[in-house]
Residue frames as qw, qx, qy, qz and C-alpha x, y, z in Angstrom:
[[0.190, 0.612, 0.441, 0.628, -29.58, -4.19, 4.32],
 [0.012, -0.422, 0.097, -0.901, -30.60, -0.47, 5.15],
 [0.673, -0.383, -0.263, -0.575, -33.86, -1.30, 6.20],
 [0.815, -0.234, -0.518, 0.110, -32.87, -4.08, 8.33],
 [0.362, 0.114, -0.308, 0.872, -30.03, -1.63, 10.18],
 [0.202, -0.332, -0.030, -0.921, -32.61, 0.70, 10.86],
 [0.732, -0.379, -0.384, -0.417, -35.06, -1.68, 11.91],
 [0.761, -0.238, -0.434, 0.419, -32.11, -3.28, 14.98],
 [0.133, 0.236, -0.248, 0.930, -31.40, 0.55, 15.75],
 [0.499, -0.418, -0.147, -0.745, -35.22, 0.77, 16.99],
 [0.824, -0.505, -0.252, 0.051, -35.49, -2.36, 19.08],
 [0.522, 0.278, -0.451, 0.669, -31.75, -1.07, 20.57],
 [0.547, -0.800, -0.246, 0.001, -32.60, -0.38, 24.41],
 [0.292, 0.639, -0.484, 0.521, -29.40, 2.10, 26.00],
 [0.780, -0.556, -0.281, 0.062, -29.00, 0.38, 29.63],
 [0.153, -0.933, 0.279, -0.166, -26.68, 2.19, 32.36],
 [0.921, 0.062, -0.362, 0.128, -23.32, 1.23, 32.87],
 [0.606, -0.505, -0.425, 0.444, -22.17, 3.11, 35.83],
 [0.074, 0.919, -0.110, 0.371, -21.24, 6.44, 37.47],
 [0.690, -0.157, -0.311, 0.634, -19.07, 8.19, 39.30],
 [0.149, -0.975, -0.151, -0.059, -18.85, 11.78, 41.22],
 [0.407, 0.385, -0.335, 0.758, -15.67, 14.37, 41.64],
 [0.506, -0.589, -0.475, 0.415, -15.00, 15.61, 45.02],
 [0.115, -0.500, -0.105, 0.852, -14.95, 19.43, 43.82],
 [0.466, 0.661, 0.486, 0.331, -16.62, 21.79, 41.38],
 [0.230, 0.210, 0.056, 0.949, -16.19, 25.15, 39.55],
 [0.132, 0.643, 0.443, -0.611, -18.80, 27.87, 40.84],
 [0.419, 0.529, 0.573, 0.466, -20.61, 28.69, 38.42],
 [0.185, 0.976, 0.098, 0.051, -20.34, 32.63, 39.02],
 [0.357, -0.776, 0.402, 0.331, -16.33, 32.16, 40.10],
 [0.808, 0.392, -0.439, 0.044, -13.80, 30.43, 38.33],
 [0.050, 0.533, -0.799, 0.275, -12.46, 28.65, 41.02],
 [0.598, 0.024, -0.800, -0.048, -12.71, 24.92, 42.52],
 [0.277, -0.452, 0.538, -0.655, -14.27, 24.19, 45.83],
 [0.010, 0.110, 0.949, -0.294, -14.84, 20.93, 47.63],
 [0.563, -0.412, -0.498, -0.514, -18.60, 19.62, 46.96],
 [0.434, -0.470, 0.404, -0.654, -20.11, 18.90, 50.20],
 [0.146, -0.149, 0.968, -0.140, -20.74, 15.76, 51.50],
 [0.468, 0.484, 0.542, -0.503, -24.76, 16.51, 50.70],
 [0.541, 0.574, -0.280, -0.548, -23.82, 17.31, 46.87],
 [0.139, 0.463, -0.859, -0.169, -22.00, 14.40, 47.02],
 [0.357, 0.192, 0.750, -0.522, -24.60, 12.40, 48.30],
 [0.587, 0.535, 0.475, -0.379, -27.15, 13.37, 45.60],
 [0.319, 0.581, -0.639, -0.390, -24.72, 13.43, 42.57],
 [0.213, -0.408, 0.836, -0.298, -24.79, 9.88, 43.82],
 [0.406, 0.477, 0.665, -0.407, -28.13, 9.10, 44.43],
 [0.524, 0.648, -0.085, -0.547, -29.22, 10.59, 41.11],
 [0.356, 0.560, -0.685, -0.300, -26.61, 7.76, 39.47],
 [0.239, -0.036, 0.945, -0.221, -27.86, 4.81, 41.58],
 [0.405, 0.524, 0.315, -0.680, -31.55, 6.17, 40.52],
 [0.454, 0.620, -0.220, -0.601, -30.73, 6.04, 36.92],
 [0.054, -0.252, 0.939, 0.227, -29.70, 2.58, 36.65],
 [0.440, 0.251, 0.817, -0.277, -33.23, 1.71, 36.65],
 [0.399, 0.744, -0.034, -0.535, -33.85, 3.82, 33.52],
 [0.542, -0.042, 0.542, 0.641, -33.14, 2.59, 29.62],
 [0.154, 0.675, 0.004, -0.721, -33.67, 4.32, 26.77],
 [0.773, 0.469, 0.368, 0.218, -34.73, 3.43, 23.06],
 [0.438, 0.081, 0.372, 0.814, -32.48, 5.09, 20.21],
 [0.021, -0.538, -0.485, -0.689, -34.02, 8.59, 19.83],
 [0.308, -0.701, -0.365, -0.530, -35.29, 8.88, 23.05],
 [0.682, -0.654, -0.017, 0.327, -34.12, 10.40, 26.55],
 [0.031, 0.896, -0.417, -0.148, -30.76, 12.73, 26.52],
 [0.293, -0.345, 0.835, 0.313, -28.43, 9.34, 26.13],
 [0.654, 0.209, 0.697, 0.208, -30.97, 8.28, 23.48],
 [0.283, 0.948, 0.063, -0.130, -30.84, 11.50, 21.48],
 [0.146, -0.796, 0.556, 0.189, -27.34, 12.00, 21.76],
 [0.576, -0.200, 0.785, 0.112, -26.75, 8.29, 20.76],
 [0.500, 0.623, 0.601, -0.029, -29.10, 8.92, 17.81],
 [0.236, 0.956, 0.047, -0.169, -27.99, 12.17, 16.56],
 [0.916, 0.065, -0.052, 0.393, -24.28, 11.59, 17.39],
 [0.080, 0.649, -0.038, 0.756, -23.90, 15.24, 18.30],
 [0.359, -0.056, -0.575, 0.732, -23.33, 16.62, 21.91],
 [0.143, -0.671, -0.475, -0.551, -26.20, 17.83, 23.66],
 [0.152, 0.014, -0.460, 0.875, -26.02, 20.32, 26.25],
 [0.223, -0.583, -0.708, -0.330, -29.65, 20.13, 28.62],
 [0.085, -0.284, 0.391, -0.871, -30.53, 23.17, 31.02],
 [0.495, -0.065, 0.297, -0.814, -33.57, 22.76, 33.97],
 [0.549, -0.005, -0.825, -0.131, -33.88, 19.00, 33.81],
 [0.029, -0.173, -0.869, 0.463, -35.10, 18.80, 37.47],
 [0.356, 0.298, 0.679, -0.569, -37.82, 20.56, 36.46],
 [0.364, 0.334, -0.493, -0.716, -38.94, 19.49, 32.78],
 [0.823, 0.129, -0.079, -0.548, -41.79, 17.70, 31.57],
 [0.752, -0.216, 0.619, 0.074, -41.46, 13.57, 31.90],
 [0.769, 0.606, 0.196, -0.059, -41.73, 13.63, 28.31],
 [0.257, 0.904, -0.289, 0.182, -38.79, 15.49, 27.77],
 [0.184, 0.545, -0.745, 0.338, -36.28, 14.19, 30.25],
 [0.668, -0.043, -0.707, -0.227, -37.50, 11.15, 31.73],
 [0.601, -0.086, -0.538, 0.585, -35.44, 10.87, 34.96],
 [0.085, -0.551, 0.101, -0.824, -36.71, 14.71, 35.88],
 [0.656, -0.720, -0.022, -0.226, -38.65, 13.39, 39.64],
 [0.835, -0.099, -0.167, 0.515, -34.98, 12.01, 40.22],
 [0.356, 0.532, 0.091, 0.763, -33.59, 15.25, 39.14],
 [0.320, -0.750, -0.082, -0.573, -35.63, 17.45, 41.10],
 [0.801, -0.561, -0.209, 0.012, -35.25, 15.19, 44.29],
 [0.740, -0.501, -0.062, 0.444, -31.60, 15.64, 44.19],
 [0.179, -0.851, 0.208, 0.449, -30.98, 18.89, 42.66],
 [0.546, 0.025, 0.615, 0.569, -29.73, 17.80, 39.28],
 [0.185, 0.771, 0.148, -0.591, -30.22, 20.93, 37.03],
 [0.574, 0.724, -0.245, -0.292, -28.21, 20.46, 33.88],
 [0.716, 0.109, 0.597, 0.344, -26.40, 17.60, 31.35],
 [0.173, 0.662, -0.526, -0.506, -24.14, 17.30, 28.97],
 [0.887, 0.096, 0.438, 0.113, -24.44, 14.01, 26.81],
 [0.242, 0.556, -0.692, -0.392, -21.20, 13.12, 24.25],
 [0.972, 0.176, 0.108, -0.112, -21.06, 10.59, 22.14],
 [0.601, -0.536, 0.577, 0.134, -18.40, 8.31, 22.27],
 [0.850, 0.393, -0.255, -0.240, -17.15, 6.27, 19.07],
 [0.583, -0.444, 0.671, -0.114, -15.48, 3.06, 20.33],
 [0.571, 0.363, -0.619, -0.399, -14.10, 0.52, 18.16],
 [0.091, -0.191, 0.942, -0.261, -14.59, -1.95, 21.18],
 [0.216, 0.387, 0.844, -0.303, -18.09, -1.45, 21.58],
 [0.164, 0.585, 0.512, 0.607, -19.21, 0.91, 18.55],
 [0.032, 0.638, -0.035, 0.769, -20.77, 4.17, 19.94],
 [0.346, -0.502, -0.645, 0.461, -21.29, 4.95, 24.18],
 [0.310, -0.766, -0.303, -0.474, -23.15, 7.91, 25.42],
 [0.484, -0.100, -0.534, 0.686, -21.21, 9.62, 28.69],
 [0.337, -0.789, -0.232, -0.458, -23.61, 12.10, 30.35],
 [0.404, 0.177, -0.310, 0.842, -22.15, 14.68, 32.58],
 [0.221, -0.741, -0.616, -0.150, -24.20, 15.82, 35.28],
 [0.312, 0.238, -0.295, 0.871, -24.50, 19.52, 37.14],
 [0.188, -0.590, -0.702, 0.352, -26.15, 20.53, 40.46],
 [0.114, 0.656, -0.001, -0.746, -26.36, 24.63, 38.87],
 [0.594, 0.742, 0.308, -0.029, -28.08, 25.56, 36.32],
 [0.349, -0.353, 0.512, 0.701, -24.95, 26.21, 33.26],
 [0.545, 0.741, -0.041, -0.390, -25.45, 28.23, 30.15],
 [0.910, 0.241, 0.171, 0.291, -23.97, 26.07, 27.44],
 [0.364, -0.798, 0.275, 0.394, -20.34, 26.55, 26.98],
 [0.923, 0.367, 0.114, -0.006, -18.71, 25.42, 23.88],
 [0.149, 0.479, -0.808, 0.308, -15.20, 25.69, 24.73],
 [0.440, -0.256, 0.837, -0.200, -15.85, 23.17, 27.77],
 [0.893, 0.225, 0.335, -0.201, -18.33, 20.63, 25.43],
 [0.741, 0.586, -0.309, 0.108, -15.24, 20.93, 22.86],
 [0.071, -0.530, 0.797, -0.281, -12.51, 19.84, 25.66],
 [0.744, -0.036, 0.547, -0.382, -14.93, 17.31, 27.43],
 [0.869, 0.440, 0.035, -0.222, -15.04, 15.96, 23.43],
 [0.396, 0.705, -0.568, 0.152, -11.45, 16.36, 23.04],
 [0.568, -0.377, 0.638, -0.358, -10.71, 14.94, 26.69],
 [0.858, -0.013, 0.445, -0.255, -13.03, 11.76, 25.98],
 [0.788, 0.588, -0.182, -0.026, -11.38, 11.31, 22.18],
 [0.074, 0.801, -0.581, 0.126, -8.40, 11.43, 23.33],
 [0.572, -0.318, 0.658, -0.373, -9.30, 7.98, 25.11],
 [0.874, 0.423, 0.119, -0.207, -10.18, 6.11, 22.10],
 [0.639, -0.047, -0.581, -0.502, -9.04, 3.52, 20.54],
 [0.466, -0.015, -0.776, 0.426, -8.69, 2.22, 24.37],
 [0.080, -0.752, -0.133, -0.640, -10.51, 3.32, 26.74],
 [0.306, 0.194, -0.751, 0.552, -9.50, 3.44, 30.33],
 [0.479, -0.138, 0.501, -0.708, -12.51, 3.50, 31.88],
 [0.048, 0.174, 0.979, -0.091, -14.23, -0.11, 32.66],
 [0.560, 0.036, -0.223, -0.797, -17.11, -0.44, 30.64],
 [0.183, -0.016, 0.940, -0.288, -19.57, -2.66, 32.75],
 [0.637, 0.089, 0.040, -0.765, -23.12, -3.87, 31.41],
 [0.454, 0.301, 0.835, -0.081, -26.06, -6.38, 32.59],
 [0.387, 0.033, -0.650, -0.653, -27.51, -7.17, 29.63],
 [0.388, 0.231, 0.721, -0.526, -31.34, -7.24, 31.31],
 [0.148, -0.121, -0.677, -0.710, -33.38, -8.26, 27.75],
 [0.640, 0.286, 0.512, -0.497, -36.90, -8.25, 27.99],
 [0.884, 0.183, 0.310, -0.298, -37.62, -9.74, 25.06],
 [0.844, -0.052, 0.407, 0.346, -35.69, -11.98, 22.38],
 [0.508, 0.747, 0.190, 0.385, -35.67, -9.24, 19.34],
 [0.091, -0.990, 0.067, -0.087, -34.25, -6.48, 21.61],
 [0.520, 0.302, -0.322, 0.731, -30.05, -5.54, 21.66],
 [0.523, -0.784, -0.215, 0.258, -28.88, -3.75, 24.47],
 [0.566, 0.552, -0.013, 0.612, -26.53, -1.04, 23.72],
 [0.464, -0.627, -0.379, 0.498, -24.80, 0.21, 26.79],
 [0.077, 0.892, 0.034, 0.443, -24.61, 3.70, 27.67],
 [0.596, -0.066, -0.404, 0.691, -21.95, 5.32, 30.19],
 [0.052, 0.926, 0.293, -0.232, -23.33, 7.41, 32.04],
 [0.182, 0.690, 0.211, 0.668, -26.61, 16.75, 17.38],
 [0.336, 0.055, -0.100, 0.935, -25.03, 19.76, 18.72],
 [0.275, -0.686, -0.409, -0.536, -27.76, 21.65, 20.29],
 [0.097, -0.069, 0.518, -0.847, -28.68, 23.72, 23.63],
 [0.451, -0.519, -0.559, -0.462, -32.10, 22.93, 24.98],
 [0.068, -0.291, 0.322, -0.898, -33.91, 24.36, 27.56],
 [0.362, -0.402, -0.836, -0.087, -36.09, 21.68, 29.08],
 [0.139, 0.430, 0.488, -0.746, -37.83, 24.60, 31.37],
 [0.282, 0.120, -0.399, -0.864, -39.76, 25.99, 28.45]]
């Protein structure tokens, strides 16, 4: 029943199921590509080793929003927003992590996943690149080619685990 659906969406816990880092970005005042450094690369890193320790109920955190809503959410000034707000934000700060993108995924392997896109500059939302990035990831479906890996760590017997890789809104988690 409804009720029951609703009720297994609340105990649902998102749990990380790995990252990965590119070896260039775009400047965010050029449009061109330059080699990250070996230090961005480093804390793009570190910020994704960091976050495995993190889950997230339906509803709550950027991969539980986004997983909830089912809409792309595009977060600005996460290194330095309230724990409330972005959980992971002393991670953030430590290594320079400034703005996320979270898409949802719709997988007929594993029902929805949650891919969160991290950036070491602060980015005004773009909605040409969150429609490619959507296109991009759809484009992967009904297969995807990236290896989807997850411990299933339960704490208790009632909770699901609903893995997350690393509503349409802009938020501004400085405010």
């Amino acid at each position: 029943s409804g009720s029951n659906n609703n009720n297994n969406q609340e105990q649902n816990r998102l749990t990380f199921a790995g990252c990965a880092t590119a070896d260039s970005k775009l400047q965010p005042t050029e449009s061109r590509v330059v080699p990250l450094t070996s230090k961005e690369q480093y804390d793009l890193l570190s910020f994704g080793d960091y976050s495995q320790r993190f889950s997230f109920k339906v509803g709550s955190g950027l991969p539980g929003r986004v997983f909830s809503s089912g809409g792309a959410s595009w977060e600005q000034g996460i290194g330095s927003a309230p724990q409330s707000l972005f959980e992971r934000g002393g991670g953030a700060k430590q290594w320079g992590i400034e703005t996320a993108l979270g898409i949802p995924v719709t997988s007929p392997n594993v029902g929805r996943v949650v891919v969160v896109f991290y950036s070491i500059h602060d980015r005004p939302r773009d909605e040409q690149l969150v429609g490619r990035m959507r296109d991009e990831l759809s484009r992967l479906i009904p297969i995807p080619r990236w290896k989807l890996v997850v411990d299933v760590g339960v704490d208790a017997p009632t909770t699901n685990v609903v893995p997350v890789v690393n509503d349409t809104r802009e938020t501004d988690l400085r405010k």
